[in-house]
C-alpha positions, 0 to 999 in steps of 0.5 A: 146347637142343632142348627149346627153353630156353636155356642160361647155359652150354655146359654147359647145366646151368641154365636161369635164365629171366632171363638166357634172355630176355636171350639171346632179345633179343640173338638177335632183334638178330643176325637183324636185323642178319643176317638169319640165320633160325636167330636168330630160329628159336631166340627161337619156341622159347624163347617156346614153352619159356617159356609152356609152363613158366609157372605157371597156377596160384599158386606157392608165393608166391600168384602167376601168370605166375611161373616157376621157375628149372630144372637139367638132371640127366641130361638133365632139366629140373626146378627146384629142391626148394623151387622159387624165382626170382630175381624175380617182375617182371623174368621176367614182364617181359622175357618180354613184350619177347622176345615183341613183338620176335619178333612185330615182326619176323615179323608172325607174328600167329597165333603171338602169338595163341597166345601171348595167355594166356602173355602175359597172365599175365606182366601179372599176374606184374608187378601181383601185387608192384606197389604204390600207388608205381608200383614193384614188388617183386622178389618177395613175400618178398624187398620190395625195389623195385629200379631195375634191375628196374622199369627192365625192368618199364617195358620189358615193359608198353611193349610189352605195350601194343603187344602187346595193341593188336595183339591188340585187348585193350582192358583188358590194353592200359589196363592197360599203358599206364597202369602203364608210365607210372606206372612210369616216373615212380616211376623219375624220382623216384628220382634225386637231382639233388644227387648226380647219381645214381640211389637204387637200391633202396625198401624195404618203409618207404620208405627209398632207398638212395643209389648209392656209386659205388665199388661196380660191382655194384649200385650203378653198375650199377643206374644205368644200367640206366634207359638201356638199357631206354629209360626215358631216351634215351641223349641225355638230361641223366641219361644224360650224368650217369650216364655221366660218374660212371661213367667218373670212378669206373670209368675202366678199366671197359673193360679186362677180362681172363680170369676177371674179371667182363665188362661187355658191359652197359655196353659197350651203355650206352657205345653209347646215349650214344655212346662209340663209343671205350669201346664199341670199346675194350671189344670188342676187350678181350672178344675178346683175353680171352675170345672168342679163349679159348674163351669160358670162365667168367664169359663166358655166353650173356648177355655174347654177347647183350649184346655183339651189341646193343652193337655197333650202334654204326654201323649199326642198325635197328629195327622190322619191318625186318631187313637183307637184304644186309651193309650198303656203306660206300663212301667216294668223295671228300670222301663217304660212301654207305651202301647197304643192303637191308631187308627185313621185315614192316612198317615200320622204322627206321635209323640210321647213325653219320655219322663227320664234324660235321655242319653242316647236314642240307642236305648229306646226301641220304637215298634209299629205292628211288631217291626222296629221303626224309625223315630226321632228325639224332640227336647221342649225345655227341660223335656224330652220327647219320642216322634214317630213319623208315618204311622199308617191307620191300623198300626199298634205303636210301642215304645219302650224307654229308660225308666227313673221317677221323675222326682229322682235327681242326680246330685246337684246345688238342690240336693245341697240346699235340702240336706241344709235345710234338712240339718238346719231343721234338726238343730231347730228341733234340738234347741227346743227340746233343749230349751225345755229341758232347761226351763224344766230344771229351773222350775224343778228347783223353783219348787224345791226352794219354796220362794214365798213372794209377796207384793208389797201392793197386794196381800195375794201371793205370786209365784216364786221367780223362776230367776231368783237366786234363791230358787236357782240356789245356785252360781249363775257361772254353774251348769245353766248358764252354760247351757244357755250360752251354747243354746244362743250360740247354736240359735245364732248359727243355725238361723242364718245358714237356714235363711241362706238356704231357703233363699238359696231355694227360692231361686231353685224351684227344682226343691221337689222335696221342700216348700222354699218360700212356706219354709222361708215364712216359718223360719222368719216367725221361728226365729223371732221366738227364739230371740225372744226366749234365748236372750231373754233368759241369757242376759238374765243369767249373766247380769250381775247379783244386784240386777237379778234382785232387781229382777226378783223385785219387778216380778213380784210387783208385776203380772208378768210372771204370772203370765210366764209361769202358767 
């Protein structure tokens, strides 16, 4: 907006301080990652808008450094009569972390000290609900202490107390520091190691609330949010924990589609442990239902947000730094490069998925502008990472690493399960040409042995029955019951070990090269047919000379074989 709040919506009809800041972040990523002026233009408007709309003086709950939520009504903000928000902590909260960032990466150290007064009454926005356990309310009429909320209290005291150690404030530094860490050891107790879960809520008497998975929103989402606010590393225990009893209660949380609610949160969450797959998955659903669509509702300026900073999954960087130049992939050989350019206002951090195992950090050679560098391996789930601490502003990077398509496996269970599936599909293959080369000598012969059949119902001839023993003109011991019986046999073989192994797949989802589950489908429905066919004929083979008359009999008197025939 040009007064320089931000919108939830093209409409720009509600101003919700929260999700703006969440919006800030995402804008700060997009110029990190682009470097792109006008992203980090519009975060200094927003912190402007922000601190300008603070309440100086207590609100209608008693505290400061709290802000309103606003409407636009014909092109004016005002809140809402009576005046209220969402939360008391999370708006504080997340107004210090936009402000860290936007200073981290301009170093503009005038602005943030304008800032000093707006960013101290955030801190006091955040301790005016804290209580004797370390966690905040949400606000003070609504004392419920919330994970998702302290998860992003600890997030804004971390970098208040950056902030402030720039600023040279020793007592709101302390006070940061020290209630950071209070905060985040509150968060820890609140998981449940029986569970492996988080207890999601505190109430006023101390009672948790335990998570039900079956529930997205809070209860699944409140669980990770301790991830995605760096209270854990994405390759901690708990993570792995959390990430493992959402994709088992929500396996599909990827696919969504238009008017149903998006995720792009969790697609950020999948990124911090390294589900590269499921982060990826979720981008191109997002694209199909709601980018391509015109971004309509529920899609917001939040999912955008959120959407950027899942993105980070191959390349990242962090710190003063922002990327000059799009960033090179070069594959050459059995290598890799990466080369960037970064520039910024002090030192920084990078980080680059390397798409192959690693086996020693010998084989990767790291350059800052022309000299060999230091760096460490990073493994996120079943990826595998390069860091690169200290890079000063105006460095080119270079990383040369182990080549191997992604797709290529050692051998493993999976090779196994596809060469099955592979061989069974063959056999499959072989029993119907099979089939048709019998069926076709059977009417060949039907041909020659001119069967003129007759109802004793109606006058109209039908065709000769393709199982009379006059048209087969032969033995039912000879060549064609033999080849049947092989046929059921190799049917009744090839079937369950192909069940076995699309089952088998199923719990595999490395199958890169086979749909486990459309394979699974195909083979029930294969199957059925195959029964249907094989033992019909089979069992009219071997059954007695009477039987077959008998059949010979219900065929002319009957629209079946008709059906068969043509």
């Amino acid at each position: 907006m040009e007064s320089g709040a931000i919108g939830l919506t093209p409409a720009k009809d509600r101003i919700v301080p929260y999700f703006s800041h969440i919006v800030a972040l995402g804008l700060a990523k997009a110029y990190q990652l682009i470097g792109d002026e006008r992203y980090i233009a519009a975060v200094r408007k927003w912190i402007d808008w922000y601190s300008a709309h603070q309440n100086k003086q207590p609100d209608r709950f008693g505290l400061v450094g709290t802000i309103y939520d606003y409407y636009v009504v014909n092109g004016t903000e005002k809140y809402a009569d009576p005046p209220d928000y969402d939360s008391s902590d999370s708006y504080a909260a997340l107004f210090l972390d936009v402000l860290w960032r936007y200073f981290e990466l301009t170093g503009d150290r005038a602005f943030l000290q304008s800032k000093a007064d707006a960013a101290r009454l955030a801190v006091e926005a955040i301790m005016g609900t804290m209580d004797t356990d370390g966690l905040t309310t949400a606000k003070p009429n609504w004392p419920i202490k919330y994970l998702m909320d302290n998860a992003e209290v600890y997030a804004g005291l971390e970098s208040g107390h950056k902030l402030f150690e720039t600023l040279g404030d020793k007592k709101y530094n302390e006070t940061c520091r020290t209630n950071s860490e209070k905060v985040r050891k509150a968060i820890l107790s609140m998981w449940d190691p029986n569970s492996n879960s988080f207890k999601w809520a505190k109430d006023k008497a101390g009672s948790l609330t335990p998570t039900n998975w079956n529930k997205w929103y809070p209860d699944t989402m409140e669980n990770y949010w301790p991830i995605i606010f760096d209270v854990l590393q994405g390759n901690s225990e708990i993570a792995a924990h959390v990430w493992k009893g959402l994709k088992a209660h929500w396996p599909n949380w990827y696919q969504i589609s238009p008017r149903s609610e998006a995720k792009s949160h969790t697609a950020y969450m999948a990124t911090s442990v390294g589900d590269v797959e499921a982060a990826r998955n979720y981008m191109n659903s997002a694209i199909t239902a709601y980018i391509e669509e015109g971004r309509n509702w529920p899609w917001s300026s939040v999912e955008s947000a959120w959407l950027i900073r899942s993105l980070t999954w191959d390349f990242d960087v962090y710190g003063g730094v922002h990327v000059v130049d799009a960033s090179t992939e070069i594959i050459d050989g059995l290598h890799k490069r990466l080369v960037t350019k970064l520039s910024g206002v002090s030192a920084g951090s990078l980080k680059w998925r390397v798409k192959s195992p690693i086996q020693s950090s010998e084989s990767i050679e790291v350059r800052v502008n022309g000299s060999r560098h230091d760096f460490n391996l990073l493994t996120l789930g079943e990826q595998n990472y390069v860091i690169i601490h200290q890079i000063l502003p105006n460095s080119s990077v270079e990383i040369t690493a182990p080549y191997k398509k992604e797709e290529t496996k050692p051998p493993s269970s999976d090779m196994f399960l596809s060469a099955v599936c592979f061989v069974g599909l063959a056999l499959i293959a072989f029993v119907f040409a099979w089939f048709i080369f019998i069926r076709r000598r059977i009417s060949v012969r039907t041909s020659n042995n001119s069967l003129e059949g007759t109802s004793s119902h109606s006058s109209r001839a039908l065709p000769p029955c393709p199982l009379s023993l006059t048209a087969q003109g032969q033995d039912p011991k000879g060549a064609s019951l033999t080849s049947l019986y092989l046929l059921y046999q190799l049917q009744r073989v090839v079937h369950p070990a192909l069940a076995w192994a699309c089952r088998a797949g199923l719990r595999k989802p490395g199958l890169a090269s086979l749909d486990p589950l459309a394979l699974m489908t195909e083979l029930d429905s294969l199957n059925k047919l195959v029964n249907r066919l094989i033992v019909d004929f089979f069992e009219a083979y071997v059954r007695t000379r009477f039987e077959l008359l008998l059949i010979e009999t219900f065929w002319k008197s009957s629209a079946f074989g008709i059906m068969l025939t043509t």
